[in-house]
C-alpha positions in Angstrom: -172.1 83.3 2.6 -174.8 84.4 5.0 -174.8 86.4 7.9 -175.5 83.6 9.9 -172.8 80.9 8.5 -170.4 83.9 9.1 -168.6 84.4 12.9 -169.1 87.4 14.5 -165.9 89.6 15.6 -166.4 88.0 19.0 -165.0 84.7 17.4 -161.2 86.4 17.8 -161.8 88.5 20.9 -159.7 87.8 23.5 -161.3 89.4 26.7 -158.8 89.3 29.4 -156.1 87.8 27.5 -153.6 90.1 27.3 -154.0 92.3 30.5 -151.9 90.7 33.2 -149.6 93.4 33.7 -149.4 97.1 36.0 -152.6 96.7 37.8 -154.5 96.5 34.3 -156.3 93.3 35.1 -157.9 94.2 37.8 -159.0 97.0 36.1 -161.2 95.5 33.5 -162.3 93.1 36.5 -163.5 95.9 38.4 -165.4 97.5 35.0 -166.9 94.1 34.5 -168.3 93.9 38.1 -169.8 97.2 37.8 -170.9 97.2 34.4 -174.6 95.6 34.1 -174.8 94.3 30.9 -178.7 93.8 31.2 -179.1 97.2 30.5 -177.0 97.0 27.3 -179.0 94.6 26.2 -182.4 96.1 27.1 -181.3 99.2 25.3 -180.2 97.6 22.4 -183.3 95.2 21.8 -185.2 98.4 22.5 -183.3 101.0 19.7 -182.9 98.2 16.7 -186.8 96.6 17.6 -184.9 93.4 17.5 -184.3 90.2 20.2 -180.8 90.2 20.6 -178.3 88.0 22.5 -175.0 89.3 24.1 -172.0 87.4 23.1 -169.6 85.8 25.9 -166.5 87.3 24.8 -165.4 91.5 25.1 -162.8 93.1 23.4 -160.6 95.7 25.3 -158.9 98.4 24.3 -156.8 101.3 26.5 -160.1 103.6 26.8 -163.2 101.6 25.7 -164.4 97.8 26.1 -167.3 96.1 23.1 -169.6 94.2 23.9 -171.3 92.2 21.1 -175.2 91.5 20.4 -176.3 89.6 17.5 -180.1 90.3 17.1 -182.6 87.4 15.8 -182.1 88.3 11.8 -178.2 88.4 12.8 -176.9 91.9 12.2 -174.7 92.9 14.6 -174.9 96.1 17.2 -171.5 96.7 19.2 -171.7 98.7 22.3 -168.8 100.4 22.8 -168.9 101.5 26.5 -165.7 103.7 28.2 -163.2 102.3 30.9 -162.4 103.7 33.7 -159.7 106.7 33.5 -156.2 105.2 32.4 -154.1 104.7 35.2 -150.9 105.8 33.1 -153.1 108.7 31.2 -151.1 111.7 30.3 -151.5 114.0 33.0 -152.9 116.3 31.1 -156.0 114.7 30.3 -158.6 115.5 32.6 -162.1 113.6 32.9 -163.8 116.9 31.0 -160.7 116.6 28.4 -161.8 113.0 27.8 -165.7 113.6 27.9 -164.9 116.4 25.1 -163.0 113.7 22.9 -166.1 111.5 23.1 -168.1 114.6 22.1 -166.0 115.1 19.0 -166.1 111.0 17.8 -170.0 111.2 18.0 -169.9 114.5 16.1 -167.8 113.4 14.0 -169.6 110.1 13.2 -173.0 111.5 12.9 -171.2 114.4 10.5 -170.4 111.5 8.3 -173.9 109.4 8.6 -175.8 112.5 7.5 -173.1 114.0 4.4 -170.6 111.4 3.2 -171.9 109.3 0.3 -169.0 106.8 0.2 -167.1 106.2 3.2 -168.3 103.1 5.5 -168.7 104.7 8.9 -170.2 102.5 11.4 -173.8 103.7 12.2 -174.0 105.5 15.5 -177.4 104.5 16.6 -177.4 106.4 20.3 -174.6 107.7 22.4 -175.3 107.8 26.1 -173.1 110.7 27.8 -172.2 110.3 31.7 -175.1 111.5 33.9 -178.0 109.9 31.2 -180.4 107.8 32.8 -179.0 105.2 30.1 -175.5 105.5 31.7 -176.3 105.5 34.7 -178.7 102.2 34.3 -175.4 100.9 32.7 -172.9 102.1 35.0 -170.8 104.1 32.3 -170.8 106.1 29.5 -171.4 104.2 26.6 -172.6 104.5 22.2 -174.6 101.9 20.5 -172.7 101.1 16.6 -173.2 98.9 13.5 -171.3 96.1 13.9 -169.9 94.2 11.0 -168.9 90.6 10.0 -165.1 91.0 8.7 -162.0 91.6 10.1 -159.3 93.9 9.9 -157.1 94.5 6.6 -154.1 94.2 9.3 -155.2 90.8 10.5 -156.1 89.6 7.3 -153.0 90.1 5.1 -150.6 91.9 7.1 -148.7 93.0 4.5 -150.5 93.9 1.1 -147.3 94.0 -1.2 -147.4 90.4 -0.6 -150.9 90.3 -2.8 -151.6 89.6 -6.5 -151.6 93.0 -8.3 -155.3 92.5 -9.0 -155.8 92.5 -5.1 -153.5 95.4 -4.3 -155.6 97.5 -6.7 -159.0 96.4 -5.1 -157.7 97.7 -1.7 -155.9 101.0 -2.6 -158.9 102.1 -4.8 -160.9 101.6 -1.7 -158.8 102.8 0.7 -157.7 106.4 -1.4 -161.7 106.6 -2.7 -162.7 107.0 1.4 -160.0 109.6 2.5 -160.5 111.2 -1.4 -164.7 112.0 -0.4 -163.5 112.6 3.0 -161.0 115.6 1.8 -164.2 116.9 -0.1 -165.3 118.3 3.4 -163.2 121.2 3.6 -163.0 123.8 6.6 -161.6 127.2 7.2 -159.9 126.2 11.0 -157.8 123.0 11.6 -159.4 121.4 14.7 -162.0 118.5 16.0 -165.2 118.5 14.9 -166.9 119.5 18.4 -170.7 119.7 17.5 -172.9 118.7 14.5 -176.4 119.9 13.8 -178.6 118.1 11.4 -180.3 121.7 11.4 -180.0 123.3 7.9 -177.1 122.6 5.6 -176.2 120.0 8.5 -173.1 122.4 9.9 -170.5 121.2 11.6 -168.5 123.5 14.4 -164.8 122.7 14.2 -163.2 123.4 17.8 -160.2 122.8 20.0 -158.6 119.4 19.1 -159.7 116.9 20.8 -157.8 114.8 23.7 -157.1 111.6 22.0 -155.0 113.9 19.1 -154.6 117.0 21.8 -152.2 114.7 23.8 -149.5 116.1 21.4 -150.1 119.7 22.3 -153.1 119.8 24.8 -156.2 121.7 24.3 -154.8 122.8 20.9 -156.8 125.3 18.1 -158.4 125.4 17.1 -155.8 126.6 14.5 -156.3 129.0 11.7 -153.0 128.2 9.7 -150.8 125.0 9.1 -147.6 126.9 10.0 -149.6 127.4 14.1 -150.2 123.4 13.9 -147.2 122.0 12.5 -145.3 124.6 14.8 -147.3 123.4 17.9 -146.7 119.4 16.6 -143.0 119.9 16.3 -142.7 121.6 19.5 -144.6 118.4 21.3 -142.4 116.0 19.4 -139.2 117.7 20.3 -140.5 117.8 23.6 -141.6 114.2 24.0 -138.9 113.1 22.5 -136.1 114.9 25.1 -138.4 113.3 27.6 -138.3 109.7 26.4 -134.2 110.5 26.0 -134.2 111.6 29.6 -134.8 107.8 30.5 -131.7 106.5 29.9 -128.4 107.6 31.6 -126.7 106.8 28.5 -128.7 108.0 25.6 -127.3 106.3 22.2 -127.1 108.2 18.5 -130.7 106.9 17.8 -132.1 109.0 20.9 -129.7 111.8 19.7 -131.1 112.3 16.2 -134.6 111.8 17.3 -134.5 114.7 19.6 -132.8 116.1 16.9 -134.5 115.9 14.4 -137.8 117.0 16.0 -136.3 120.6 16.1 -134.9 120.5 13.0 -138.6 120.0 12.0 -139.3 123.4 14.2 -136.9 125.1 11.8 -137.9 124.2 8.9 -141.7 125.2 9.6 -140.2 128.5 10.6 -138.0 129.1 8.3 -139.4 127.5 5.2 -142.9 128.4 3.0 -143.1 124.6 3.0 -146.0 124.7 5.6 -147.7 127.5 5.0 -150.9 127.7 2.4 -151.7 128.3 -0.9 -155.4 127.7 -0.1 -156.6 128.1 3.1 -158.9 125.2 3.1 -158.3 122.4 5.4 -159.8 118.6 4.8 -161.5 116.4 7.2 -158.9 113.2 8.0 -159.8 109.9 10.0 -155.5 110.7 10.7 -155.2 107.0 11.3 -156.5 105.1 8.8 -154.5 102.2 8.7 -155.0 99.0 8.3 -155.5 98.0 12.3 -158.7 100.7 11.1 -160.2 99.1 8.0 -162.5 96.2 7.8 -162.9 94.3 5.5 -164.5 90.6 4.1 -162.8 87.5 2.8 -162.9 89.3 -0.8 -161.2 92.6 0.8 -164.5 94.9 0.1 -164.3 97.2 2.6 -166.9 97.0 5.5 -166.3 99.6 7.8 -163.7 102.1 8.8 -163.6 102.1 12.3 -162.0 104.1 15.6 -162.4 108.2 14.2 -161.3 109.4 17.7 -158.5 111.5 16.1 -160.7 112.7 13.1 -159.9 116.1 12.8 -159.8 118.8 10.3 -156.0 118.8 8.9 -153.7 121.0 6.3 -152.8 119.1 3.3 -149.1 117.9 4.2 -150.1 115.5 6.9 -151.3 113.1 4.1 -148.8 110.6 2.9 -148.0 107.0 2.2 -149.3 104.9 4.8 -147.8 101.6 6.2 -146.8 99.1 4.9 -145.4 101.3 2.1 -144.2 104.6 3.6 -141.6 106.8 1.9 -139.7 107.8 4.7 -136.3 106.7 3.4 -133.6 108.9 1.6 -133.7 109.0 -2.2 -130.2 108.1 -2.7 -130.9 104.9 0.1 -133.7 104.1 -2.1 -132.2 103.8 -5.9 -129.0 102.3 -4.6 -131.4 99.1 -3.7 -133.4 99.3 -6.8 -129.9 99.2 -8.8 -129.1 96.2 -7.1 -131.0 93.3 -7.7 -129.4 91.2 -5.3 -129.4 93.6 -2.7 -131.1 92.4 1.1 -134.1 94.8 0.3 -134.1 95.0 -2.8 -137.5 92.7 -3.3 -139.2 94.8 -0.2 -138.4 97.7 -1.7 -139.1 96.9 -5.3 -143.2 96.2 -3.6 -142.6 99.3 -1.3 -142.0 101.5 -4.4 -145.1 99.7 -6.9 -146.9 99.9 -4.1 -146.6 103.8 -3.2 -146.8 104.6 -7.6 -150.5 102.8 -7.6 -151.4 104.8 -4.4 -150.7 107.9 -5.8 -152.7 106.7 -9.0 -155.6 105.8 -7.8 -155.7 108.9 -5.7 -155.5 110.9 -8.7 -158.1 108.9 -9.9 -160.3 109.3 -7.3 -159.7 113.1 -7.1 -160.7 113.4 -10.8 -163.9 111.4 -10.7 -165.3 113.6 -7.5 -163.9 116.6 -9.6 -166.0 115.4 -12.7 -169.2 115.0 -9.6 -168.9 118.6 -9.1 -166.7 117.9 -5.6 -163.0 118.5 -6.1 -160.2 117.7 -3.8 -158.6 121.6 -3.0 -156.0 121.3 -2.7 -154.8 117.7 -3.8 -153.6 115.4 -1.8 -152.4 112.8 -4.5 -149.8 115.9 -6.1 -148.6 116.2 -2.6 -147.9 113.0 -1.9 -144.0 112.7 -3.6 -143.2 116.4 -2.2 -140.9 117.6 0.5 -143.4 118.4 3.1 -145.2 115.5 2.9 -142.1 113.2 3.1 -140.6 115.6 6.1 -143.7 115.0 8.3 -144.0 111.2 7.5 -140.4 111.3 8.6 -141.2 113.8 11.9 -144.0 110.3 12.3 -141.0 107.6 12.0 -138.3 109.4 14.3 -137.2 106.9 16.9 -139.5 104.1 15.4 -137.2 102.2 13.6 -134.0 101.4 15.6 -130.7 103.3 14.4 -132.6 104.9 11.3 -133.2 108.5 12.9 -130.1 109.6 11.9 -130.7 109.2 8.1 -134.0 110.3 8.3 -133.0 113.5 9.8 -130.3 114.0 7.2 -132.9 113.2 4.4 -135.4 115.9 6.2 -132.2 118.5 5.9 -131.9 117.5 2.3 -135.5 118.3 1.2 -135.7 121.1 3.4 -132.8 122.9 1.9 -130.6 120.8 -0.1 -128.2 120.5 2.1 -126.2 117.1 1.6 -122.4 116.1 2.9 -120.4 118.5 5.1 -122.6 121.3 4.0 -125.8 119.6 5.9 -123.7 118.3 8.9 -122.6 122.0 9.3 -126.2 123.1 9.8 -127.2 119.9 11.9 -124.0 121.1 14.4 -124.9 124.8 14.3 -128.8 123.5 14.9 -127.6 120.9 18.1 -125.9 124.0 19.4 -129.1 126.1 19.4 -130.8 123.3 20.6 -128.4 122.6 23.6 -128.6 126.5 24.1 -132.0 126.9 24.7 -133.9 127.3 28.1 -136.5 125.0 29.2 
């Protein structure tokens, strides 16, 4: 199909649909009264040397609003132009924190359009910071991207273990080939990439992390070991999650565990080598490359990955098996349901498990074909994938997400942590809730 028998991404854009709640209406009503879209479309019939014509509908997210241009031979440019402070953002985000995270996406982007070989980036073709004549013609901050005729693995098969084997293969080849090339790009400090300079070798500085992944532990790194960042996440996600458990007068085993188990996670990066490093050498990561992230045609080639606000630099444990196949449940849980065919799961987990051997496969595969191009993967992220410290932090991800499941999953982090199973693991997990409930604010 061409271009032009295709529909644009405005076709499913739902502008104000959606927003009619807290005041956040109004909001984008406000944004749209200020915004003047004339100048958008100046700039971007200006930059691509093109006539272009701005679609009707927007998208909106939380921080940023697209608008769509199709230009007269119908390639797409999406400019992606920032909302007006969050009226619920964390309170520690300031308007210089934000700015700084925009600073870091751009870097980050034009990084990638200038070194990676392989990975589908969008095209950043300007980025207009607040203050730039730009800007202020426009009436916010705003960049100007490659836009692309697909839609979103998540939207277009919600659930891959649901494809023909032939399909599932396609995707995860593509989808462990991109975060393979990207883990080629290897760093000495685990932060955001802050500047880029096409200068030279093309360097990029790695600094603080940036706000959309600092909201964990603000104005974090950058950090010169993996035990100072997984310390600093657990601490945020113990103390996130005593907040969230706070809300309720009655807090209920679920809310328990997950408080729980985010300091569990705190001891076992403390106490344990499982964090620490073998090779000081940390990768580049989108860190959310999911697939609400990754889009693709009707013949699920992927297009584009999109949103790399919370690219950073990141130790080797954070990577495991993404949705909709995570391993975050215990072992045992696990080959009880494959040992029983008529089991409730046992066809969901049967996919889940087929599904998470090919990904590991195909990341080995990638690994060894960069390694045979002179650009291996150090360390690997595929032999990670099945070890404990991989599967603790996917589980540290999936506390409190999946109602009355925290409790296993912090039993099943004590297991791989130490080994500790039956009475032996509850005495730690008591002796731990008493340290807990012992210590000062």
């Amino acid at each position: 199909m061409t271009a032009a028998s295709k529909k644009p991404p405005s076709a499913r854009w739902k502008s104000f649909e959606g927003w009619d709640y807290n005041g956040m209406k109004q909001r984008l009503e406000q944004f749209m009264e200020r915004v003047h879209k004339a100048a958008l479309l100046e700039h971007v019939e200006r930059v691509s040397g093109k006539t272009a014509k701005m679609s009707e509908p927007f998208s909106a997210g939380q921080y940023w609003c697209c608008f769509e241009f199709i230009l007269d031979d119908h390639s797409l440019v999406i400019a992606r132009v920032r909302l007006p402070q969050h009226p619920d953002s964390n309170e520690n985000t300031t308007e210089d924190s934000e700015l700084y995270a925009i600073q870091c996406e751009v870097a980050t982007m034009e990084f990638l359009q200038n070194n990676a070989t392989t990975v589908p980036a969008p095209k950043l073709y300007t980025y207009e910071p607040p203050g730039s004549r730009q800007a202020l013609a426009v009436g916010a901050c705003y960049m100007l991207i490659e836009g692309f005729y697909g839609n979103t693995l998540q939207d277009v098969e919600f659930d891959i273990c649901d494809l023909p084997m032939h399909s599932q293969e396609h995707i995860i080849a593509q989808w462990t080939s991109i975060q393979a090339e990207l883990a080629t790009f290897s760093f000495a400090e685990i932060g955001s990439i802050s500047q880029f300079s096409k200068e030279g070798n093309g360097m990029a500085t790695v600094g603080p992390l940036a706000a959309a992944v600092a909201e964990r532990f603000p104005s974090g790194g950058p950090f010169t070991t993996s035990q100072q960042y997984f310390a600093a996440v657990g601490e945020a996600r113990y103390t996130s999650a005593r907040k969230d458990a706070s809300e309720f007068e009655e807090p209920d085993e679920s809310d328990r565990f997950s408080v729980l188990g985010a300091f569990v996670f705190c001891d076992i990066v403390s106490s344990t080598g499982l964090f620490t490093d073998k090779e000081p050498s940390f990768h580049l990561n989108h860190m959310d490359m999911g697939t609400q992230n990754i889009l693709v045609d009707d013949d699920f080639n992927f297009l584009a990955i999109i949103d790399w606000e919370f690219a950073q630099t990141a130790p080797v444990q954070v990577n495991h098996f993404p949705m909709p196949f995570p391993l975050i449940s215990s072992s045992a849980s696990i080959q009880e349901i494959l040992q029983d065919p008529e089991h409730l799961a046992f066809r969901n987990v049967s996919r889940q498990t087929a599904a998470q051997k090919l990904y590991q496969q195909k990341f080995q595969d990638a690994e060894r074909n960069l390694e045979r191009k002179g650009r291996p993967v150090r360390p690997s992220i595929a032999d990670g994938l099945q070890k404990p410290a991989s599967r603790i932090y996917a589980i540290l991800e999936k506390l409190g997400g999946f109602w009355g499941t925290s409790e296993e999953l912090t039993y099943e982090m004590v297991r791989l942590a130490f080994g500790f199973q039956g009475d032996e693991a509850k005495a730690y997990l008591e002796a731990m809730e008493m340290k807990m409930n012992g210590k000062k604010d």
